[in-house]
KOLDONU-204851 format. One record per residue: x, y, z of N, C-alpha, C in turn; residue in three letters. Coordinates in nm, 3 decimals. Example, Ala and Ser with C-alpha at 12.3 -4.5 7.8 and 13.67 -1.06 7.14 Angstrom:
BEGIN
     n_x     n_y     n_z    ca_x    ca_y    ca_z     c_x     c_y     c_z  aa
   1.319  -0.569   0.780   1.230  -0.450   0.780   1.320  -0.330   0.780 ala
   1.285  -0.225   0.708   1.367  -0.106   0.714   1.290   0.003   0.787 ser
% end
This chain:
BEGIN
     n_x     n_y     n_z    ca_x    ca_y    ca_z     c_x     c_y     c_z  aa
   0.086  -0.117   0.000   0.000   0.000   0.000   0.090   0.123   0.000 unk
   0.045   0.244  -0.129   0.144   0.338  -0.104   0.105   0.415  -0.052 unk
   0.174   0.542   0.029   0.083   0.684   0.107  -0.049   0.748   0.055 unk
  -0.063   0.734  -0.069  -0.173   0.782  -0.121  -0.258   0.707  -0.091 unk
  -0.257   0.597  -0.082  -0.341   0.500  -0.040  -0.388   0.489   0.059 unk
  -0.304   0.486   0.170  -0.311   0.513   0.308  -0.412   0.648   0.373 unk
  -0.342   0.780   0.263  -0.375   0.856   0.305  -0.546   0.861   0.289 unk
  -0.599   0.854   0.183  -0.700   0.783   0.116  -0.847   0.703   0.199 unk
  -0.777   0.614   0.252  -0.860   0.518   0.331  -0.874   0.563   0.467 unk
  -0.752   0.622   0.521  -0.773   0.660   0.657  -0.897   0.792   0.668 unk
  -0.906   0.863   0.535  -0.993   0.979   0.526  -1.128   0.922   0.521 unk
  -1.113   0.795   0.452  -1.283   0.783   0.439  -1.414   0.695   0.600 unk
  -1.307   0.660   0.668  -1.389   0.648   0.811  -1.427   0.751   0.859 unk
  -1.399   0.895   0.868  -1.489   0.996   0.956  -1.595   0.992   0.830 unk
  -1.539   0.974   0.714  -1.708   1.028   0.598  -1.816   0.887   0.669 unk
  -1.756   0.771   0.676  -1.832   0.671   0.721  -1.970   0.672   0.822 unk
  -1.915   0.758   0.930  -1.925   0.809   1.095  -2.053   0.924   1.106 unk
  -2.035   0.984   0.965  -2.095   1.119   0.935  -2.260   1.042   0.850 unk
  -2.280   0.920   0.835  -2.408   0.870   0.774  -2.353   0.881   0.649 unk
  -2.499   0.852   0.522  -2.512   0.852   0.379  -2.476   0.965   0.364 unk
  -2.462   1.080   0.379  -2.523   1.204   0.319  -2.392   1.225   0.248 unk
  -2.243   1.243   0.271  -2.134   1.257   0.174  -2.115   1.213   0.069 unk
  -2.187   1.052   0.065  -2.187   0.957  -0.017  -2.291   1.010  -0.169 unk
  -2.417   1.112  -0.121  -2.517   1.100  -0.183  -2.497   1.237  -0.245 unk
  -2.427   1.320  -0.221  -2.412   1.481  -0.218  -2.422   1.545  -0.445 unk
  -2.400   1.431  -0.474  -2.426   1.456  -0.642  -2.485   1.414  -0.706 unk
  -2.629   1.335  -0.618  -2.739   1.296  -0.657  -2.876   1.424  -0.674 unk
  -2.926   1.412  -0.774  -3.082   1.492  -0.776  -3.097   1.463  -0.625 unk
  -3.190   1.606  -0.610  -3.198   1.655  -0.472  -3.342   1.490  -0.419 unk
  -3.443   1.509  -0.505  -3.544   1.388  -0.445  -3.461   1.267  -0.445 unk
  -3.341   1.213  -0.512  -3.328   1.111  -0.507  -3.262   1.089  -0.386 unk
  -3.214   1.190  -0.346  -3.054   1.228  -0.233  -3.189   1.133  -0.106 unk
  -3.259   1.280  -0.119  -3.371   1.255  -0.013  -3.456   1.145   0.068 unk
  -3.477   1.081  -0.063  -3.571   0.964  -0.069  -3.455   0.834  -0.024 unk
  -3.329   0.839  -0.087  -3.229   0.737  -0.074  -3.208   0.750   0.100 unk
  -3.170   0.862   0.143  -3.072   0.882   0.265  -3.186   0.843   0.388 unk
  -3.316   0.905   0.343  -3.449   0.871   0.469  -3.413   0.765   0.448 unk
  -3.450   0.647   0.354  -3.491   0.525   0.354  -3.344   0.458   0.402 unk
  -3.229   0.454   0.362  -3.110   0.398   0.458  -3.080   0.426   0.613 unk
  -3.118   0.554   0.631  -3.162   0.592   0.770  -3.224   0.561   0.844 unk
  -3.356   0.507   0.829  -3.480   0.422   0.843  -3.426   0.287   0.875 unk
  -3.376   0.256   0.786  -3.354   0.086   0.722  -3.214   0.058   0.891 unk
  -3.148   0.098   0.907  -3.003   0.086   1.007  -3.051   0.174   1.137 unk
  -3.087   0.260   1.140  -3.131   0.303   1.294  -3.169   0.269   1.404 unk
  -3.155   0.233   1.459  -3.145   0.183   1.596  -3.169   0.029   1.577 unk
  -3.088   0.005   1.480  -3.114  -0.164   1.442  -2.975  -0.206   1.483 unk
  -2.899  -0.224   1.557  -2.789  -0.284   1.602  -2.754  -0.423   1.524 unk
  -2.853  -0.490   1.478  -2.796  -0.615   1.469  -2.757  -0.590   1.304 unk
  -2.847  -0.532   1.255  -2.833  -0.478   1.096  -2.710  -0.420   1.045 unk
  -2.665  -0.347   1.121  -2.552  -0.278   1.164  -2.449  -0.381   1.171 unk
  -2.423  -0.434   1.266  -2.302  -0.536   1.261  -2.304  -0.612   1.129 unk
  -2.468  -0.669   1.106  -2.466  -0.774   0.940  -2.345  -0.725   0.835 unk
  -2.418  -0.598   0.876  -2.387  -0.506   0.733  -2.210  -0.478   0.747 unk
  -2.199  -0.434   0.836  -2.060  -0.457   0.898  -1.944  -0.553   0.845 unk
  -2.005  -0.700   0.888  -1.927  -0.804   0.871  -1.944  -0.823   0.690 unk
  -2.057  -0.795   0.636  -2.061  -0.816   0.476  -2.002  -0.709   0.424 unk
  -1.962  -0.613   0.479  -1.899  -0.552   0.446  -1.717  -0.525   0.467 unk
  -1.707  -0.581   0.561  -1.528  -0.645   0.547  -1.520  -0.784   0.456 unk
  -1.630  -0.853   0.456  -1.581  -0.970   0.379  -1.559  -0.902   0.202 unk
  -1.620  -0.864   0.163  -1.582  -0.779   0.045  -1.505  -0.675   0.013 unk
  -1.412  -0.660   0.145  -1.322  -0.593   0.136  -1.213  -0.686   0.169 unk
  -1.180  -0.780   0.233  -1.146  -0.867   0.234  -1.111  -0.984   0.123 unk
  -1.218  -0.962   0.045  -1.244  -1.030  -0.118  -1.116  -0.974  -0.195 unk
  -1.132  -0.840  -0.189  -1.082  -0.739  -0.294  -0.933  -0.729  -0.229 unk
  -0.916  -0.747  -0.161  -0.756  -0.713  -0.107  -0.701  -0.887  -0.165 unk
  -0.753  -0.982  -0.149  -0.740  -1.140  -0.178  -0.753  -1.105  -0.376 unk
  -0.828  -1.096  -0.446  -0.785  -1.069  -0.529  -0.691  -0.955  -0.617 unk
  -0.670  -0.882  -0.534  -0.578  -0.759  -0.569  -0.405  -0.830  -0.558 unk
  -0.398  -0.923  -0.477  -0.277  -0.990  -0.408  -0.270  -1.069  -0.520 unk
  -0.372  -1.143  -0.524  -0.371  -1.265  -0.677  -0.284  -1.183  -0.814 unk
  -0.390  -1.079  -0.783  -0.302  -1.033  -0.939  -0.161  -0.990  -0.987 unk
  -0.097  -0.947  -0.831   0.035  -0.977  -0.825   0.105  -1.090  -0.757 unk
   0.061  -1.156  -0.788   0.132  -1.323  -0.812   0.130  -1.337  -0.616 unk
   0.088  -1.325  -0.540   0.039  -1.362  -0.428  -0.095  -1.436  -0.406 unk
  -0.095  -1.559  -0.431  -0.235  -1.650  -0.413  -0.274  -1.652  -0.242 unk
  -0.389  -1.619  -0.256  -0.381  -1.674  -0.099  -0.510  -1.743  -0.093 unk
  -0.522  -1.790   0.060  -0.613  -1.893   0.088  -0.708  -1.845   0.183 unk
  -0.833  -1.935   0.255  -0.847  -1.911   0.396  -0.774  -1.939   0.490 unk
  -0.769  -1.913   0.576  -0.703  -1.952   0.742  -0.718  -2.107   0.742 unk
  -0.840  -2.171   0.719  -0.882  -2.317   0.718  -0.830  -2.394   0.671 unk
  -0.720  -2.347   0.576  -0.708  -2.480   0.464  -0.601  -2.589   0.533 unk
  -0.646  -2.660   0.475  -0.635  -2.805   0.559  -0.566  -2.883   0.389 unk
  -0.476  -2.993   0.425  -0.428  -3.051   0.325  -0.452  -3.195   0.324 unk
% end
């Protein structure tokens, strides 16, 4: 990972922290609207939704770092593999 990279990713957890709304900011104004209530709605005081979303959401980041490695000649596996 180079500094740009770094620098990059470490910026985008406070946008995370801050809700949809950074994410949505160059959408038509009804769509912004209609999108951000209804994700707002949908995760609010839902704790468990939250973590789901959480964990499906490192595994696909998780995905992407596993194939990013592949493509420079680093194969990798699960933790599990068994021979």
């Amino acid at each position: 990972m180079n500094v740009t990279q770094y620098d990059q990713s470490s910026n985008l957890a406070p946008d995370l922290c801050e809700g949809p709304k950074p994410f949505w900011k160059d959408a038509p104004d009804a769509m912004r609207e209609k999108y951000i209530g209804m994700i707002t709605q949908f995760y609010e005081n839902n704790p468990a939704m939250q973590r789901d979303e959480a964990f499906r959401s490192a595994g696909i980041a998780a995905y992407g770092m596993m194939m990013a490695a592949a493509a420079h000649g680093y194969d990798t596996c699960t933790a599990e593999f068994r021979r």
